[in-house]
Residue, then its C-alpha position, 0 to 999 in steps of 0.5 A: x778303474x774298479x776298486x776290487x774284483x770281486x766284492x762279496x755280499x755277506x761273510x758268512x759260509x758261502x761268503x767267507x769261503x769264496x773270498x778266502x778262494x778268491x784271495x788267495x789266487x791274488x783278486x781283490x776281493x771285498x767282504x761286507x758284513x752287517x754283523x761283526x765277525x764272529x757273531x751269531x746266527x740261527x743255524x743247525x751247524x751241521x755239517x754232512x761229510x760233504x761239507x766237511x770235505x770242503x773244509x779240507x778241500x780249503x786246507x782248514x783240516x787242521x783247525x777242524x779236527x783241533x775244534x772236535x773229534x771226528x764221527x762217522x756213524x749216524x742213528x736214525x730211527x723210524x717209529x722205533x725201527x732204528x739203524x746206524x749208519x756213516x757215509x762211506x769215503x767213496x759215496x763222498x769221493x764220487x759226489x766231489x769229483x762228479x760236481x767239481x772233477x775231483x775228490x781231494x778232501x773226501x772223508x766221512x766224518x761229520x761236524x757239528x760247529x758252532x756258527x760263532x766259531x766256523x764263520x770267525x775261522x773262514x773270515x779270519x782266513x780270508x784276511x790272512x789270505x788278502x781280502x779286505x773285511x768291511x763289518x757293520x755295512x749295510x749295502x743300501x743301493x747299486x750302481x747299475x749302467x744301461x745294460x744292467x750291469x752293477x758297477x758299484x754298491x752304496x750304503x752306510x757303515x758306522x753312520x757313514x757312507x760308502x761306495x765300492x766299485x768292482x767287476x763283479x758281485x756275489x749275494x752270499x747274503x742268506x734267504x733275505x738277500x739284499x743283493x737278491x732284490x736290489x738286483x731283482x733276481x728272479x724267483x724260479x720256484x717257491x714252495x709254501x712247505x717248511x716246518x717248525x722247529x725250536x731247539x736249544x744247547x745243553x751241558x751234562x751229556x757225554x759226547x756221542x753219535x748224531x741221532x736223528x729220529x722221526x715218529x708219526x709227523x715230528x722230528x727228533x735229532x741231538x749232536x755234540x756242538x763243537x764247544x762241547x755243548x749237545x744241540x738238541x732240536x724237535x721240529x713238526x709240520x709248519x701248521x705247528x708253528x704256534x706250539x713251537x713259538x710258544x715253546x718253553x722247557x716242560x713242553x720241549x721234554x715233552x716233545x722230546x719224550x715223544x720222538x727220541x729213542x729212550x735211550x737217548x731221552x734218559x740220556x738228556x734227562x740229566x741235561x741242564x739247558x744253557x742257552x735260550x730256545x732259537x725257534x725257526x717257523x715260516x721259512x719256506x722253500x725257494x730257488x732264485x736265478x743265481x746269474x743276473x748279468x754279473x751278479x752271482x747269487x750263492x748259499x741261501x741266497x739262490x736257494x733255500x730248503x728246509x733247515x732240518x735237512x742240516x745241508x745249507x752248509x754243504x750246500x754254501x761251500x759246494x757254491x763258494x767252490x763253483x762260484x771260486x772257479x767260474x770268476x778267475x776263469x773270467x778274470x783271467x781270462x780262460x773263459x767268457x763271462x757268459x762261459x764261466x757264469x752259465x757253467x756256474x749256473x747249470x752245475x748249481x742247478x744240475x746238484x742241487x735239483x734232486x736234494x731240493x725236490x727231497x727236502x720239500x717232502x720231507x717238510x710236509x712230515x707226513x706220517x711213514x707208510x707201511x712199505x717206508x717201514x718194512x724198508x727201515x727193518x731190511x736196512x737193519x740187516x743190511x749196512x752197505x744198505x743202510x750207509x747207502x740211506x745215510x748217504x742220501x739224507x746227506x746228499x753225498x748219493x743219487x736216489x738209486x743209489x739208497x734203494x735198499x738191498x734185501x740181501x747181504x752177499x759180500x758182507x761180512x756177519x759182522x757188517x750184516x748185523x752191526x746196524x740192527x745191534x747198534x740200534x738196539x743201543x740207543 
């Protein structure tokens, strides 16, 4: 007899939101951590309308909007060719109801949570609904029968040590994931291509927009954190990565000086710098097999992108839903494990294969090219063009869905120009 049904591997996004799922439709699930609750941890905390929806989607709504006040409309300037935009409730409705067969929870605002804050809130809810928390452990083996089943996981919590058995197994355990070389998942794509960022929290700044901003091979983006705190981050091509690590703040004013609109540079000016600067170099792309027998792999443990596409949220909670539906069709029976487990595989795989190909470009910051400009100019007389760009920046769209229309038929003179006039604000 098994101690749990479930036991999960690192209570973080994808961990936390699965055990809550989980536990709620009576399993018994287990959530390891190596971190106390609440802690830390280097993440742009962004969420896109997508993953904001997913929190809904959990019936945690009501604590997000508690946290902050929504927003919608995103500012992105190429080379000072600027437009503002917002993912429309349909883009997101479709995106949900294509990878999960339903749109409940579909909005358009995003967030900007602090990780201390979101991780605590998903862990808390778990518990409430049953799962059993296990801080401070350290998974450090596995129990695994001939087949290649895991039984079990050994390791040490607070000096001691302990074993738990279970049915199945989830690595929600981040890029590095024990689980994901304790059970030697295989590596099915890796990209050498990442950039070098380093950014930092502020005081002073009057909440606003996300802006996002890129100017010949560096990135610029600012957005108001929930505890009130502006997140600002530059970032550049991975050879940077020495600049980024050496970073201190004339040099980050300095870059930011370089990048951001000059609306927003005089805006941050005045910005006092309250905590140290995070720095993230060296983290390149990879895609792992999610499915080893009865092991799943979810969030960043099954695959990482560059962190400056601000989707790993979005991306652990679409995970922790898929992950959610194929255990209790096993454990209940409705479907085979290799049913349930394959479905689980295929339709990560059939989501996320696009956004993944997208952000290891973008990784590379290459310089814009004449026709990527002249597209930014069309897109500012033209905003069901321009939220349709928004749109696929936050993985809410397919590519031909953002290709840019040089018409604006069926729009209002107000829609047609409010992208360039918003623009011309920043």
């Amino acid at each position: 007899m098994t101690d749990f049904d479930v036991i999960i591997v690192g209570a973080r996004i994808a961990g936390a939101s699965l055990a809550l799922q989980m536990a709620r439709q009576g399993y018994k699930v287990a959530l390891l951590d190596r971190d106390p609750r609440g802690s830390n941890t280097l993440s742009t905390h962004f969420l896109w309308p997508r993953g904001v929806s997913y929190l809904w989607r959990l019936g945690l709504g009501a604590e997000l909007d508690a946290l902050l006040p929504g927003r919608s409309r995103v500012h992105y300037v190429l080379d000072g060719i600027g437009i503002v935009g917002r993912v429309p409730v349909a883009a997101t409705s479709g995106r949900l109801r294509a990878v999960h067969g339903s749109a409940v929870g579909a909005g358009a605002d995003y967030a900007c949570i602090r990780r201390q804050t979101l991780d605590a809130l998903l862990v808390d809810a778990a518990v409430a609904a049953g799962a059993t928390p296990i801080e401070r452990a350290e998974v450090t083996r596995l129990t695994i029968d001939g087949d290649g089943r895991v039984r079990g996981v050994q390791g040490k919590r607070r000096g001691h040590a302990f074993s738990l058995s279970a049915r199945f197994f989830v690595g929600a355990d981040g890029r590095d994931s024990t689980l994901a070389r304790l059970v030697k998942a295989p590596t099915e794509e890796y990209r050498a291509v990442c950039t070098s960022t380093c950014w930092s929290y502020f005081s002073g700044v009057a909440p606003h927009d996300v802006v996002l901003a890129k100017t010949g091979r560096r990135g610029f983006g600012a957005a108001t954190a929930s505890d009130g705190r502006t997140m600002v981050l530059v970032w550049g091509p991975q050879e940077d990565a020495a600049r980024y690590l050496a970073m201190h703040d004339r040099q980050f004013q300095q870059c930011v000086a370089e990048t951001a609109p000059a609306a927003t540079v005089e805006r941050l000016r005045r910005a006092v710098r309250e905590e140290p600067f995070y720095r993230a170099v060296g983290l390149h792309a990879l895609k792992r097999q999610s499915v080893v027998h009865n092991v799943l792999l979810a969030g960043d443990a099954a695959c990482f992108k560059d962190q400056c596409t601000a989707s790993g949220i979005t991306h652990a909670l679409r995970d922790s839903e898929l992950a959610a539906a194929a255990l209790s069709a096993c454990l209940d029976g409705r479907e085979t494990e290799s049913e349930a487990l394959t479905r689980y595989a295929a339709r990560r795989t059939a989501d996320m294969h696009a956004y993944f190909e997208m952000a290891c470009q973008a990784a590379m910051m290459h310089p814009a090219k004449a026709d990527e400009k002249e597209r930014m100019r069309a897109l500012q007389h033209d905003q069901d063009g321009a939220d349709a760009f928004i749109s696929l920046c936050a993985d809410s769209a397919v590519a031909d869905a953002a290709k840019p229309r040089l018409s604006t038929k069926g729009a209002s003179d107000d829609d047609r120009g409010a992208a360039g006039a918003a623009a011309n604000d920043l």
